[in-house]
C-alpha positions as MATLAB code, in Angstrom:
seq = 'XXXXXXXXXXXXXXXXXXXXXXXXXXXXXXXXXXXXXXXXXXXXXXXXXXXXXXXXXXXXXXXXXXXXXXXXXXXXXXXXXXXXXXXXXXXXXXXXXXXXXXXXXXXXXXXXXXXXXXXXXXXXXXXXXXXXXXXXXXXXXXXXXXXXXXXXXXXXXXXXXXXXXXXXXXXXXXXXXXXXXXXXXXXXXXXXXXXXXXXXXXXXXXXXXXXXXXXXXXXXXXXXXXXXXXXXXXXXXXXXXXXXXXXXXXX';
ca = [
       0.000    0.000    0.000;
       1.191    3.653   -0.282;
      -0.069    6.260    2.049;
      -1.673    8.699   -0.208;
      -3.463   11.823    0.892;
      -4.001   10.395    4.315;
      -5.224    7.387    2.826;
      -3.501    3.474    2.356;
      -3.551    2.747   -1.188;
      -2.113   -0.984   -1.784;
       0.345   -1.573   -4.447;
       1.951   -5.505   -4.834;
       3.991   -5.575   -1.792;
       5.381   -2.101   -1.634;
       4.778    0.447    1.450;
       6.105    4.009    0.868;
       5.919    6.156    4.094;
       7.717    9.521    3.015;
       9.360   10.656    5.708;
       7.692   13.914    5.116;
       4.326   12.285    5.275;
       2.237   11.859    2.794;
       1.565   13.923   -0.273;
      -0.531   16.697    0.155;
      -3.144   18.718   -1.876;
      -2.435   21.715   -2.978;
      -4.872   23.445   -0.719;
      -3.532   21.964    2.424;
       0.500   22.463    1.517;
       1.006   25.485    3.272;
      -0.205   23.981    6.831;
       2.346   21.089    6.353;
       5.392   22.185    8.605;
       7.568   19.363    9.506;
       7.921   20.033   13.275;
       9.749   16.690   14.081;
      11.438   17.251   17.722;
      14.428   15.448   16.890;
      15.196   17.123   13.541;
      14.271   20.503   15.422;
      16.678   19.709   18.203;
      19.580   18.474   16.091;
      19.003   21.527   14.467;
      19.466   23.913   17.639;
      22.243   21.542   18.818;
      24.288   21.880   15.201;
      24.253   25.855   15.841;
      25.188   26.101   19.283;
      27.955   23.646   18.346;
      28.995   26.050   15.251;
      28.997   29.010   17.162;
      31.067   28.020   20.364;
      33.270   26.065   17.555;
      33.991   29.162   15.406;
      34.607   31.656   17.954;
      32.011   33.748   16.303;
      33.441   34.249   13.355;
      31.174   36.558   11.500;
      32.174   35.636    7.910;
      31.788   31.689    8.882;
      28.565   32.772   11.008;
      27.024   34.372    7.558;
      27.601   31.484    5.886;
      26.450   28.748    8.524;
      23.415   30.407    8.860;
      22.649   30.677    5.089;
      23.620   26.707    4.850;
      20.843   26.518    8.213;
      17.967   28.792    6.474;
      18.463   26.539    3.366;
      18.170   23.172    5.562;
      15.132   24.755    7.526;
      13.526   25.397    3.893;
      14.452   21.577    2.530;
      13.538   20.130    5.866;
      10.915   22.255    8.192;
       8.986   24.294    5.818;
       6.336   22.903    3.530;
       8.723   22.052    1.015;
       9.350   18.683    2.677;
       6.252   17.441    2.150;
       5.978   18.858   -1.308;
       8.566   16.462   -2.128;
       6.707   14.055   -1.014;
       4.128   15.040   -3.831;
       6.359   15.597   -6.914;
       9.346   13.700   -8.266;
      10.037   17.203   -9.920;
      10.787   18.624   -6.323;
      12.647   15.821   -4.576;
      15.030   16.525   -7.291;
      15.056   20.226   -6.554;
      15.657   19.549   -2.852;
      18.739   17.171   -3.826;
      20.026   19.747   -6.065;
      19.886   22.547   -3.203;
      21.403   20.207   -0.982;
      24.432   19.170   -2.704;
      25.009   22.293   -4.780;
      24.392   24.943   -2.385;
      23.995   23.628    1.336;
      27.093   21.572    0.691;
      28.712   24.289   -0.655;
      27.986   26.944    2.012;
      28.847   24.237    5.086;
      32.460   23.909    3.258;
      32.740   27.757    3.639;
      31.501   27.886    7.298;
      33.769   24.983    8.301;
      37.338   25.250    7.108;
      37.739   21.490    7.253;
      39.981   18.927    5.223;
      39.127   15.614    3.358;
      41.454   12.768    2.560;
      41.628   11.996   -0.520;
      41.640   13.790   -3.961;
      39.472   15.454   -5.826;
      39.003   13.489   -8.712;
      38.703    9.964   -5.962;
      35.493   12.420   -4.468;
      33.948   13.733   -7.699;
      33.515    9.891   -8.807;
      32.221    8.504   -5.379;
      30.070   11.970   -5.302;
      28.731   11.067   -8.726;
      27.904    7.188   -7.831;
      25.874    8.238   -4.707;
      23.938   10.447   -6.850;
      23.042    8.182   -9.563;
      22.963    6.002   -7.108;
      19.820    7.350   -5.297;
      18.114    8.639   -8.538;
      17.645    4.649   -9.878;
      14.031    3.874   -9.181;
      14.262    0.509   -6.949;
      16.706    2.731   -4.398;
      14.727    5.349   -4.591;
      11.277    4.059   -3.873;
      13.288    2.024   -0.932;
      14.928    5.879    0.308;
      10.800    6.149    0.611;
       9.849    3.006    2.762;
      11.350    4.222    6.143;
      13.081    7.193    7.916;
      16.017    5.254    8.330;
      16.167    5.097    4.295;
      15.320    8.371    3.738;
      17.971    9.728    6.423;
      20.151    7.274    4.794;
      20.123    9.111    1.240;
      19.999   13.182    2.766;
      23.381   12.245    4.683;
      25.086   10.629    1.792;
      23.943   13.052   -0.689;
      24.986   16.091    1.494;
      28.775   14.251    3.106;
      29.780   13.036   -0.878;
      28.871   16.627   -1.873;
      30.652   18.271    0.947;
      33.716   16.328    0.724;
      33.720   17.341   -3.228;
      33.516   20.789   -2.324;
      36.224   20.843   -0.162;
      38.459   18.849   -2.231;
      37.537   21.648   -4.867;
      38.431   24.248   -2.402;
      41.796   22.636   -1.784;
      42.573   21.612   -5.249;
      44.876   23.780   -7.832;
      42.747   25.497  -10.065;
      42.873   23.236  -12.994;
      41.861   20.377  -10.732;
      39.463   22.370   -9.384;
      37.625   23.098  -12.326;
      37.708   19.774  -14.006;
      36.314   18.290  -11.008;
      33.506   20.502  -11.597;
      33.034   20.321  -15.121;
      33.090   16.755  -14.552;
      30.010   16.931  -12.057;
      28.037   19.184  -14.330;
      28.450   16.460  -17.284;
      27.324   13.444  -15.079;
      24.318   15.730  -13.342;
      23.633   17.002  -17.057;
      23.608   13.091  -18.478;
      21.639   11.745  -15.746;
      19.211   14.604  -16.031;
      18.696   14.065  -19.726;
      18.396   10.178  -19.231;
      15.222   11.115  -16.754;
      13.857   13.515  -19.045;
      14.112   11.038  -22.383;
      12.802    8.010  -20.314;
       9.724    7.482  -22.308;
       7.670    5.945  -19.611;
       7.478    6.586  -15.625;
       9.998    4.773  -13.796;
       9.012    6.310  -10.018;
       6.487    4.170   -8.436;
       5.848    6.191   -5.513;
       5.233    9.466   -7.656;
       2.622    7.155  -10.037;
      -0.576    8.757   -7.352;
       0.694   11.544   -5.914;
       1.441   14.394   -9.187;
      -2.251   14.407  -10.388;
      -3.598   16.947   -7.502;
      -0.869   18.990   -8.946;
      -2.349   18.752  -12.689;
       0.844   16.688  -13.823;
       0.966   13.230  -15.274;
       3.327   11.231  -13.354;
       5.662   11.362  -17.059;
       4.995   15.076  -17.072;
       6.485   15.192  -13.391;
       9.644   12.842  -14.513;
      10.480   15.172  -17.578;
      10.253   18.293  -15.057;
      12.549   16.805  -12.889;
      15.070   15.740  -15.305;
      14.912   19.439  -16.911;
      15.906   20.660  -13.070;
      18.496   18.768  -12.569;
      20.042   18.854  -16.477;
      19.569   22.554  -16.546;
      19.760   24.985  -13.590;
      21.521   21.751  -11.413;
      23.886   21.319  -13.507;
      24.497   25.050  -14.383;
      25.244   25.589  -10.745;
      28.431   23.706  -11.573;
      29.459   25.639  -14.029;
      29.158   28.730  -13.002;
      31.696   27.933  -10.230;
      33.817   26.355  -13.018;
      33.868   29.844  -14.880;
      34.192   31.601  -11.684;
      37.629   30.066  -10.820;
      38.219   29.927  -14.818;
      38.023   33.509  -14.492;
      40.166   33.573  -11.467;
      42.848   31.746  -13.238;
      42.920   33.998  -16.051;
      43.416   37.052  -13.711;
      46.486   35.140  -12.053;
      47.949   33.942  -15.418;
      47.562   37.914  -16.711;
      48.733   39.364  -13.519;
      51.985   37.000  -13.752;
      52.413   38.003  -17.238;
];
């Protein structure tokens, strides 16, 4: 059965219990705050760590809390259980969490990874794939422990790629990222091309929104080919343009 609108809806053998409950209408999405206690907590717990850790740092501070509004959007605010509706916005909500949480975390904690970048740009890309085939994800959807299982991988792969970036010489640097925009961008297309609906729990839960659940797959793939994978290369250009101004200012 899947829960569906409040209701058990059986399906073969399958049960998929979002962790951010079941899919709403659109009427009732704004009254859907995820209040869980022990995400809240963790939450509060996570700062107060930060800010005795950093000394109170106010560049690091700006961009912890940044990385926190952006995890309070994914993970408090209706948003969760949107993605619980449309396939279209998990894939925004993974996109914002490895391109831009990840990304803001590695700025507000000056840590180091082992290994290089290329070693975390492949494992980064097999986690994502990874999650995005349609048996793993409809099991990320069967329990909390499943779902918790794919935010934490998702977010530590694309943290450790970021700071490998951050640490790498520019030409690394940048071919690590073009490298991630070509595997999101392939990926993305595959999903958009697929010329039926491969995402079982999404099959009941898109038409409240007016979408087919085929119209919802091609949405998502156009997310995550186009402005998730032009995330990575804007940074690309951005240190391109970096190394330009260092090659010029040699010359």
């Amino acid at each position: 059965m899947i829960k569906y609108f409040g209701r058990a809806i059986e399906m073969g053998d399958a049960i998929w219990l979002p962790y951010c409950g079941a899919a709403p209408f659109p009427a009732e999405l704004w009254a859907r705050w995820n209040l869980d206690p022990v995400l809240l907590l963790a939450l509060a717990i996570s700062a107060g760590a930060f800010v005795r850790w950093s000394g109170a740092d106010a560049a690091r501070c700006r961009w912890f809390a940044a990385a926190m509004a952006l995890f309070a959007l994914l993970f408090v605010s209706p948003f969760c259980a949107f993605s619980s509706a449309l396939f279209a916005v998990r894939v925004t909500h993974h996109v914002l969490l490895t391109a831009l949480v990840a990304p803001l975390l590695v700025a507000a904690l000056p840590t180091r990874v082992h290994g290089g970048v290329a070693l975390w740009a492949a494992l980064h890309a097999v986690v994502f794939w990874g999650w995005h085939a349609p048996p793993v994800y409809s099991w990320a959807l069967s329990s909390d422990a499943a779902y918790w299982l794919m935010q934490i991988s998702l977010l530590g792969s694309a943290f450790a790629l970021w700071n490998a970036i951050r640490a790498e010489p520019l030409p690394g640097a940048i071919a690590a990222l073009l490298g991630t925009m070509v595997q999101m961008g392939l990926l993305g297309a595959l999903i958009t091309f697929a010329p039926t609906p491969l995402y079982v729990p999404h099959f009941l839960s898109t038409v409240a929104w007016g979408l087919t659940p085929l119209d919802d797959q091609q949405l998502a793939g156009l997310i995550m080919w186009a402005p998730g994978a032009a995330v990575y290369l804007a940074a690309a250009l951005l240190l391109l343009s970096r190394w330009f101004a260092r090659e010029q200012a040699a010359a």
